[in-house]
N, C-alpha and C positions, 0 to 999 in steps of 0.2 A: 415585326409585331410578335412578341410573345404569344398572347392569347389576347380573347375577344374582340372586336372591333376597332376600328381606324378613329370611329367617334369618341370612343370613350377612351382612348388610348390618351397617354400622358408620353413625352418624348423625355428623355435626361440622357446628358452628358458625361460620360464617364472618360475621366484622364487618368493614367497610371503612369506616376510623379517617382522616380530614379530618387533613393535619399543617400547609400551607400556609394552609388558608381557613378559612373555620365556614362550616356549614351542613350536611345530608347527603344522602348519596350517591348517587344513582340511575341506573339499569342493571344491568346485570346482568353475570355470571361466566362464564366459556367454561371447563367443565372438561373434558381429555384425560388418557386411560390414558397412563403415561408409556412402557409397551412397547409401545403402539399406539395409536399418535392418532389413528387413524380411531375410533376410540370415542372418542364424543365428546357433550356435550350441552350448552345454555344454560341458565343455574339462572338467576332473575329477583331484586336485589335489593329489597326491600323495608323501608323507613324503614335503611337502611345494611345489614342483613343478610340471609344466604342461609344455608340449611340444606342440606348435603349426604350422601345417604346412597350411601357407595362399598362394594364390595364389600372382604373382610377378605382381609389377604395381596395386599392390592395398592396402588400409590403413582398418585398425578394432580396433573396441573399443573391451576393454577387461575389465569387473566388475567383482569383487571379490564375491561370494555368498556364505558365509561362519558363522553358525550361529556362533554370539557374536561378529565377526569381520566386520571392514568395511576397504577398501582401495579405494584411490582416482581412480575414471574410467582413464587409458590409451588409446591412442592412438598409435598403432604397425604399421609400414609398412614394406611391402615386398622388397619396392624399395630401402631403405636404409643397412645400415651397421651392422645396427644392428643382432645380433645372439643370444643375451642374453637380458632380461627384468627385471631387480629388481622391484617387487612392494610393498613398504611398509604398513603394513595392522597395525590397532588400534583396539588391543581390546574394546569393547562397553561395554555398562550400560546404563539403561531404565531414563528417567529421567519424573517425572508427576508431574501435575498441576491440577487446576480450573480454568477455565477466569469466572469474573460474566461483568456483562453488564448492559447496562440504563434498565429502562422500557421501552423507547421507540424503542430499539435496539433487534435487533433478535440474538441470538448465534450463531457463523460463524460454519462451516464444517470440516473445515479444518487451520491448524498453521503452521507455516513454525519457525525452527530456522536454523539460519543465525548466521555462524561464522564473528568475526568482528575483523580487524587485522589492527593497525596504516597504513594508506596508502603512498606508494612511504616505504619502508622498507628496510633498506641495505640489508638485508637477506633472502630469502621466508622463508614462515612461514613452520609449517607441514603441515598442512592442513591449504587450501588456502583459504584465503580472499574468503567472499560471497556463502561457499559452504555452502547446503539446503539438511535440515532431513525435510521430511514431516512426522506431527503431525495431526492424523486422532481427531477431537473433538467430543460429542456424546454428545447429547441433555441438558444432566446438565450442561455441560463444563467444563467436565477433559478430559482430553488430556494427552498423552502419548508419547515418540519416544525413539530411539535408537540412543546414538549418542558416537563420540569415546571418551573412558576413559582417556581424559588426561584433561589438564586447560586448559578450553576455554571460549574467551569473546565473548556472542551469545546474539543476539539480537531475540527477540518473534514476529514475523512478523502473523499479522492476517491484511486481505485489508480492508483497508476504517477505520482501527484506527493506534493511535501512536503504535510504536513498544515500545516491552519492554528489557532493557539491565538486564542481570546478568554477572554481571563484576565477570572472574575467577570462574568456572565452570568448575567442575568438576563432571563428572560419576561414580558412583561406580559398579563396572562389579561383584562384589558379593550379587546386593541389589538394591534396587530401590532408586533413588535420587527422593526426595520430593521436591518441591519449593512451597513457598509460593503461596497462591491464588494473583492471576493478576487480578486485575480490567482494562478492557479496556476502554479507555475512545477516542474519537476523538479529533483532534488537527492537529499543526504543533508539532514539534521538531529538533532540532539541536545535531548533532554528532561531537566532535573533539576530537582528538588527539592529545597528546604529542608526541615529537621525543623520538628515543628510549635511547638517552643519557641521557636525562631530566628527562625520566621516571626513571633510574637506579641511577639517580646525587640524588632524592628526598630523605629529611630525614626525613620529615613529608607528611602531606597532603595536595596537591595541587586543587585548589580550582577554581572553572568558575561561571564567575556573568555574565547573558547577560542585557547590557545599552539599552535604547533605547538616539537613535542618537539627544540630543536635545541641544538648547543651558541654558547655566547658566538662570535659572529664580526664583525670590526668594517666587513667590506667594505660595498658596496651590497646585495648579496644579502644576507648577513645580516642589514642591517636591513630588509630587505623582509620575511624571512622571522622575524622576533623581531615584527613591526606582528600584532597577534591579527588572529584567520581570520574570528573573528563577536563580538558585541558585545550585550549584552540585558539587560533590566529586569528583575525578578522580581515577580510578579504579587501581591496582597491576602494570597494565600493558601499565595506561596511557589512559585510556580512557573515556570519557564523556560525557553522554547526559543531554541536557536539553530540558524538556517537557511542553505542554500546552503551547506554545506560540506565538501570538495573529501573524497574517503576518504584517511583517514591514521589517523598517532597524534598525538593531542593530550592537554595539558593544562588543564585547569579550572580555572580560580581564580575566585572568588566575593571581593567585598569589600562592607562594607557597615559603615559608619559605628559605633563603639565596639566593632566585633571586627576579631580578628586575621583576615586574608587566610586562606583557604581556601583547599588546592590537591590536587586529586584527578589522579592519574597513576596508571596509562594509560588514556585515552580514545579507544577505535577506532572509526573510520567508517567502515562500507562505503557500496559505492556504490550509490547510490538505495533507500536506506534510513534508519530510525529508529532512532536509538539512545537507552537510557532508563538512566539511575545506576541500580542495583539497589538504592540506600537511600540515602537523603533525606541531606543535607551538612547537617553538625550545624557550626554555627560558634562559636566559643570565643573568649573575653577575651581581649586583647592582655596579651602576657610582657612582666613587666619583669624586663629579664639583670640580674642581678649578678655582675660579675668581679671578680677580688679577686688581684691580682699578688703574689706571695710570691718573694724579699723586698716588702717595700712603697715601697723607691726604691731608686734606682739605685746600680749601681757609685761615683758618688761624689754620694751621700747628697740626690743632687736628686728631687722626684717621675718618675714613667714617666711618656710620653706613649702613649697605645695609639690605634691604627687600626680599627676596624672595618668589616669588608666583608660581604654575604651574598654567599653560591658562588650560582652560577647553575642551575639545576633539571637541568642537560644539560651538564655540563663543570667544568673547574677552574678556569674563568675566572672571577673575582668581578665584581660591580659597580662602574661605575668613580667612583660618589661610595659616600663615606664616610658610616656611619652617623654620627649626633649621637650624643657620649657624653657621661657628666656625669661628672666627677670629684669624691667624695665628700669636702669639706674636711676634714669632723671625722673622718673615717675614711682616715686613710692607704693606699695600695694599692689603693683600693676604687673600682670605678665602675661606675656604670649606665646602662643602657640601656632607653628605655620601649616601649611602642608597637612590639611584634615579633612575629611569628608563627613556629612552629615550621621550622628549618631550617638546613641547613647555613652557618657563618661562617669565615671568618680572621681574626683576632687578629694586627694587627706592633705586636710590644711591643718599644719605642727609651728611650735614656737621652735625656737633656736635649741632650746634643750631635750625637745623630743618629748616632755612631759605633759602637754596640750594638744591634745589632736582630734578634731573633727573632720566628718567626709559627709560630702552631699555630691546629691546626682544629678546631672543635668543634662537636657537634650536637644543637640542641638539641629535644626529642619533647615536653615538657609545659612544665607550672608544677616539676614535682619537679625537674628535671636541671637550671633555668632560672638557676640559682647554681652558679657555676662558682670554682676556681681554678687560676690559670696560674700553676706554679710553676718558676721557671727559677732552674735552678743555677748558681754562679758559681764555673766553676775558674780558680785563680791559676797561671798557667804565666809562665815566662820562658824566656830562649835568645839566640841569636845571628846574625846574617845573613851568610853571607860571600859574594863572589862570585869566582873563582879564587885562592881560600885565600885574598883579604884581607879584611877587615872593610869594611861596605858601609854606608850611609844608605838606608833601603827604607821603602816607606808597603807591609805586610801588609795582605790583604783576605782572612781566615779565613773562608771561606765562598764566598768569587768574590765580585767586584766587585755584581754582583746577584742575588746569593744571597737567599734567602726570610733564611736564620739567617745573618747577617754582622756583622763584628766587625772594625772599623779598628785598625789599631796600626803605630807610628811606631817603627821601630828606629833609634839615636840612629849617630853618625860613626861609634863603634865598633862597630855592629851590634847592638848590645845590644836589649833590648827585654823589657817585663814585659806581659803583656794577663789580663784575665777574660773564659772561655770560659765558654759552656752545659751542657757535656760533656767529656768528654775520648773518646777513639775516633781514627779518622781525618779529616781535614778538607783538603780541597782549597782551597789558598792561592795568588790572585794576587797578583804581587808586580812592584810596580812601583819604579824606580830612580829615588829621586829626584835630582831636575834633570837627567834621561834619561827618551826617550820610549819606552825600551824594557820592555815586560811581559812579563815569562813565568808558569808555576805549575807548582805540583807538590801533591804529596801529602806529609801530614804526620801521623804515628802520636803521638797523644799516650796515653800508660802511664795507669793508677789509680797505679802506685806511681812513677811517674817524671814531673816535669808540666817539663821542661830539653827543649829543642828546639833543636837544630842545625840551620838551614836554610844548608845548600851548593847554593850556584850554579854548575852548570858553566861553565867559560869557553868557552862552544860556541856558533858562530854558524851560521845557513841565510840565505843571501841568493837571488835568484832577480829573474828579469823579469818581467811578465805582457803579454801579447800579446793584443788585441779580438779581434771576430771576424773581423776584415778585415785580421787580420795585422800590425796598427801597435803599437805597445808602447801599453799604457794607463796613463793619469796617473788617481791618486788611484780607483783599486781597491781591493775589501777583500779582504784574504789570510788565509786562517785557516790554523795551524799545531795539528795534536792530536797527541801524541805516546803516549796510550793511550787511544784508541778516545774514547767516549763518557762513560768513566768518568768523568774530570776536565770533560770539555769542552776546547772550540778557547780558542788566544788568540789576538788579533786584529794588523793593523797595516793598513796605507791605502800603497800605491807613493806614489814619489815623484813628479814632472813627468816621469821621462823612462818611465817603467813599472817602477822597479827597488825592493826591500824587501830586510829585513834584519828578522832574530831572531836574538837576544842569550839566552845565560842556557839554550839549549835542552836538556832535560835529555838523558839517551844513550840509545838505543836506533833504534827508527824512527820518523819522524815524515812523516806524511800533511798535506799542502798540498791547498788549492783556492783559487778566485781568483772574484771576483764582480764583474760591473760594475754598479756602482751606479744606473746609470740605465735601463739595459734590465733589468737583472735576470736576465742571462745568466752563465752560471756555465762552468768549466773542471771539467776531468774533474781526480777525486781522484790525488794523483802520491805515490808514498813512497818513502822515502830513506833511510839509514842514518844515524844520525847519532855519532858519536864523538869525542872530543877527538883534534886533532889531525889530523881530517879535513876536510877545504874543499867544503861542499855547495853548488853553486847548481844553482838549481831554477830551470825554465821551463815556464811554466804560461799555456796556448792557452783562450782563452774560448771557447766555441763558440757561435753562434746557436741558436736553438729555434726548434720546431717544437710544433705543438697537438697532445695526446691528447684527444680529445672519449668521452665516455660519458653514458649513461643510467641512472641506479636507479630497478629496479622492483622489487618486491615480490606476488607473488600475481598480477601483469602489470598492477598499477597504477602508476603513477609513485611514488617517496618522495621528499618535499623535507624540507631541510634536514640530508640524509646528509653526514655529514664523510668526504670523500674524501681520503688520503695516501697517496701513491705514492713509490718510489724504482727509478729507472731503475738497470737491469740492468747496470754499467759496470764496467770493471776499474779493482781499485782502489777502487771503491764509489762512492756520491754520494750528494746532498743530498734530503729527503725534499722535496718539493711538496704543499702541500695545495689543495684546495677544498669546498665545498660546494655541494651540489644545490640548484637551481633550483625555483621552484612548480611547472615540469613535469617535476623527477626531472635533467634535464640539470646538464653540470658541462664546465669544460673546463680541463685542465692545461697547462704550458710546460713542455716535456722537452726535452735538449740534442738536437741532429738527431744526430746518430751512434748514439741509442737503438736498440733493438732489443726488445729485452722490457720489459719494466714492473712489476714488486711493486705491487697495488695491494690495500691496505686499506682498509673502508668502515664504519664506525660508524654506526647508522641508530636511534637513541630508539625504542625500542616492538618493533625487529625484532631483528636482532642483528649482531655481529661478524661479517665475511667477507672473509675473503683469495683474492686469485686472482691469479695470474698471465696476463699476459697478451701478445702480438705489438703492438710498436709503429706500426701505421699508420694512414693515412688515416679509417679506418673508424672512426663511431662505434660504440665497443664497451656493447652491454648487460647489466651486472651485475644478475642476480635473487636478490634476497637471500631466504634460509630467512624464515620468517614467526617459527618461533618456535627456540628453540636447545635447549640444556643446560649445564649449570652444570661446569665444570671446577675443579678444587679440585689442582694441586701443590707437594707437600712437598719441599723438598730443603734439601740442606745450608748452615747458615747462614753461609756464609763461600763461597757459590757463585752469589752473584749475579751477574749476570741468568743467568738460562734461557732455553734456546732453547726454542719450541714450534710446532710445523709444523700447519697443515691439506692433509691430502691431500696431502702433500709441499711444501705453499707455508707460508714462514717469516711468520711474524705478529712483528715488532720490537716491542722491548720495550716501546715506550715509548706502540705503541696499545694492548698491552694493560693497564698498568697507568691509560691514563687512560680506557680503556673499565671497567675495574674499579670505577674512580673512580665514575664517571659511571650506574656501578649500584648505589652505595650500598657498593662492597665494597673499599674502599681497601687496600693492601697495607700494614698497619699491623701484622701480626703477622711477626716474624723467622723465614724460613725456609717460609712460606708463603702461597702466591699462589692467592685464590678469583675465578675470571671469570665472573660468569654468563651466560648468553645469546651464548653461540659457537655458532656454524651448526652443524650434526651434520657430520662427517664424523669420518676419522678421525686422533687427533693423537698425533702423537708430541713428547714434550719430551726437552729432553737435558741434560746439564751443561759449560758452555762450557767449564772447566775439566779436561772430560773425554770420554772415549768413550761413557761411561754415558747411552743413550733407554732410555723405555719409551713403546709404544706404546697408545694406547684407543679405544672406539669410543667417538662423542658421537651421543647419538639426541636428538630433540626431547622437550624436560622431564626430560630424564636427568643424573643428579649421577655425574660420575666421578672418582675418584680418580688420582690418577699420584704414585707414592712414588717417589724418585730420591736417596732417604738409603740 
């Protein structure tokens, strides 16, 4: 009898069940009251079993004390149904080590190994997830413990360093198991798991690279920062860590021989911590794309040639080789692609001459969506070219010269010219004179009911000097001419030997110059001018030298690398955006003309979010701490009112990071008249419409969806 009487007593059976060895059991049970363990007693077992008589209305742990063997502790109650108890018991084996440690590190006391078993498991395991052998350590640092004789993946748990895996582990219960000497080192680390189909599907070795979350940058930093942060095998039974690494946000990718690449985003690391997948990476058969171009050839009747790229995990920048594609002979328009994992692509689909080229984006989620078709329309438009009312010879570039969707067409002596468009809508046209080096562009409204185009050329010229930074006229400068903002885009021209240009063709209104020297990289303040027929513009345009903005991104007062940093200095007149990217330790440094003063600076950071700030142009490295986590902004406005302005806390965010920060979170501005951002720092934003006086202002808190209507 434990405690209280013979009446009230409940009898159970306890057997202790050999899973590892044959033979049975002996020793004995420690059983304790579980609402007080000082009540307590030793029951003796006998040929494997013990008979417990507990009092009724109450529950007791029962441990196994049994040399060589271990069994998981129970839990028995009086109150229940139970009359009988199986405990399954593993015979054990001693298993030792060495830890060695820094110089500046002292040798711990005490090690913990910790069973480690894919979590969420159809199955339980035998011995459960997270159960703990204490390992007594003694001043050299070997260490020693008993743990049970079967394959176990067990992680080396010592506090205040990474833990160490030995994947499949096993005791040997005749002999002592050696392990190699463990160096402990401090850090973060990361644990995941395969499911357990994947692990038994593998026929080779499956392999984990963690990314850090940045966009495509082609500098030295960028490929420092694209080379993966850790590198590692995955163990018998699917399991995986990776060590030493720095806190961020990262990406997972898993590859392993006849599946498609695996890629888990977001992956956050704090510091001097362990981080574990919340559910095991299931890996899936490589997609074979089916695209299917409609028409199935070209404008004159030859096959399509199509490009395939994958978008990069963090940006709009694709890969710079081309996927293999196969063109399907017996099936016209049809082509495939094997061997692919779910993800975003571009598509440039070109005629046989290279003169017709469209690209669209597409994404693919499974095997269902993996069959795709590109359907591009062919509108027949014709028209005429003139340049101060005569009839002209022009090579048209419908789209800009490198336009994603662009379309060549040759207008004959008489200006004449017939082309097939994608569309009909607006299309910004460069337009180059032939056997003259002169380009200009404009915009072009092509009707549903009218596809006749008149492109008039003003007979309006801008000439100008451009001057270095030391005052001398510069030879073979680049000069950019934009004559409506951003919409269209710059067109370009290079001075001559003496520093002097010339733009032909320019259309009327105002037109905004800058001047760049090619070699330093040193730019001229933005200059604008009137332009009218019959007016004589020359323009003089000063390069100025630069000076460094140096900064830091941190986050939560950790460093972030691989933040894309784009700033535009404060200048009348406006200027030219500069970009960079953060460093492995969060630093970044900009070229700003010296006459700067304030700075627009926007920071895009994978995993944390959009932040704008304003900021004083000096010496001082400035440190940007960006919100950890954002809210989702969603504005509606009128469809014939693009871009929108949208401020944080009164600082202007340009359009062009928000739509590739949009991008770059999966929410591309694909729908007419409405723009969804997620992950903008809280504060509070006001959008407007360029075309008007009309803001509304909202508050953005962190994990908050806010609407802004401006219809």
């Amino acid at each position: 009898m434990v405690a209280g009487s013979a009446a009230s007593a409940r009898e159970i059976l306890v057997k202790v069940i050999p899973r590892n060895a044959q033979g049975t059991v002996s020793g004995k049970l420690t059983v304790a009251r579980v609402d007080d363990s000082s009540v307590r007693r030793d029951v003796p077992l006998y040929s494997g079993e013990a008979t417990i008589d507990i009092p009724s209305d109450s529950e007791w742990t029962i441990k196994l004390d049994a040399n060589g063997w271990w069994a998981e502790p129970q839990i028995i109650s009086a109150a229940g149904a139970m009359a009988k108890v199986v405990l399954p018991a593993f015979q054990t084996g001693v298993v030792r080590s060495r830890f060695t440690v820094a110089a500046n590190s002292s040798m711990p006391k005490i090690a913990r190994l910790v069973v480690e078993t894919p979590p969420d498991p159809k199955t339980p395991p035998e011995i459960p997830r997270h159960t703990t052998f204490e390992c007594p350590v003694d001043d050299t640092g070997a260490w020693s413990c008993r743990i049970p004789a079967t394959a176990l993946d067990v992680a080396v748990v010592v506090d205040g360093f990474i833990p160490v895996y030995r994947w499949d582990l096993k005791a040997d219960p005749a002999r002592d198991t050696i392990l190699s000497e463990i160096s402990l080192r401090r850090g973060a680390s990361l644990v995941a798991w395969l499911d357990r189909e994947s692990a038994k599907s593998l026929t080779g070795l499956a392999k984990a690279r963690l990314l850090r979350g940045v966009s495509s940058d082609p500098s030295i930093t960028g490929e420092r920062l694209a080379a993966p942060v850790a590198e590692a095998t995955f163990g018998k039974r699917g399991g995986v860590q990776l060590a030493g690494i720095p806190p961020g946000v990262y990406l997972l990718e898993v590859t392993a021989e006849g599946f498609a690449p695996s890629r888990t985003y977001p992956v956050e690391i704090l510091d001097q911590r362990e981080a574990v997948l919340r559910h095991p990476i299931q890996l899936e058969p490589p997609l074979t794309l089916r695209l299917t171009i409609d028409p199935p050839a070209d404008p004159n009747g030859a096959p399509w040639s199509i490009e395939l790229r994958r978008n990069g995990d963090f940006g709009r920048r694709t890969d710079a080789t081309p996927i293999t594609v196969r063109r399907l002979e017996n099936e016209p328009g049809v082509f495939e692609v094997r061997d692919q994992s779910p993800g975003r692509f571009t598509i440039e689909v070109a005629d046989a001459r290279q003169q017709f080229r469209v690209n669209r984006r597409i994404e693919i989620t499974s095997a269902i969506d993996a069959q795709q078709t590109i359907s591009i329309p062919l509108v027949r438009v014709h028209g005429s070219v003139t340049f101060g009312d005569e009839p002209i010879a022009a090579r048209l570039f419908f789209g800009r010269r490198d336009g994603a969707d662009r379309m060549i067409v040759d207008a004959n002596r008489e200006g004449s010219f017939a082309a097939l468009l994608p569309r009909t809508g607006t299309w910004p046209v460069d337009i180059a004179f032939t056997g003259d080096e002169v380009t200009t562009n404009m915009e072009v409204v092509i009707a549903d009911d009218d596809r006749e185009i008149a492109i008039d050329i003003p007979d309006i010229e801008v000439t100008g000097t451009v001057f270095d930074a030391s005052g001398e006229r510069a030879a073979h400068a680049d000069v950019d001419l934009m004559t409506k903002g951003d919409l269209i885009g710059p067109v370009g021209t290079r001075t001559n030997s003496d520093g002097t240009f010339r733009f032909r063709g320019v259309p009327a209104g105002n037109a905004t110059l800058s001047a760049r020297d090619r070699w330093t990289g040193e730019e001229s303040q933005f200059v604008s001018v009137p332009v009218a027929e019959g007016v004589a513009n020359h323009v003089e345009l000063h390069i100025e030298s630069q000076r460094k903005l140096a900064g830091v991104v941190t986050s939560l007062g950790a460093p972030v690398a691989g933040a894309s940093v784009s700033a535009f200095p404060i200048l009348e007149g406006g200027s030219t955006q500069v970009r960079a990217t953060s460093d492995m330790i969060g630093k970044f440094e900009l070229r700003i003309p010296v006459s700067t003063r304030r700075v627009l600076v926007n920071i895009r950071a994978p995993g944390r979010v959009l932040q704008s700030y304003e900021v004083a142009a000096d010496d001082k490295p400035v440190v940007f701490d960006l919100a950890a986590q954002g809210g989702t902004v969603r504005v509606l406005y009128p469809t014939d009112s693009w871009p929108v302005i949208l401020r944080r806390d009164g600082v202007l965010i340009p359009s062009i990071d928000l739509e590739q920060w949009a991008y770059e979170q999966g929410r591309p501005n694909s729908e007419a008249g409405s723009l969804v951002v997620p992950n903008l720092a809280p504060g509070m934003y006001e959008a407007c419409l360029l075309a008007s006086s009309k803001c509304v202002q909202r508050v953005v808190t962190a994990n908050s969806v806010v609407e802004i209507d401006l219809r």
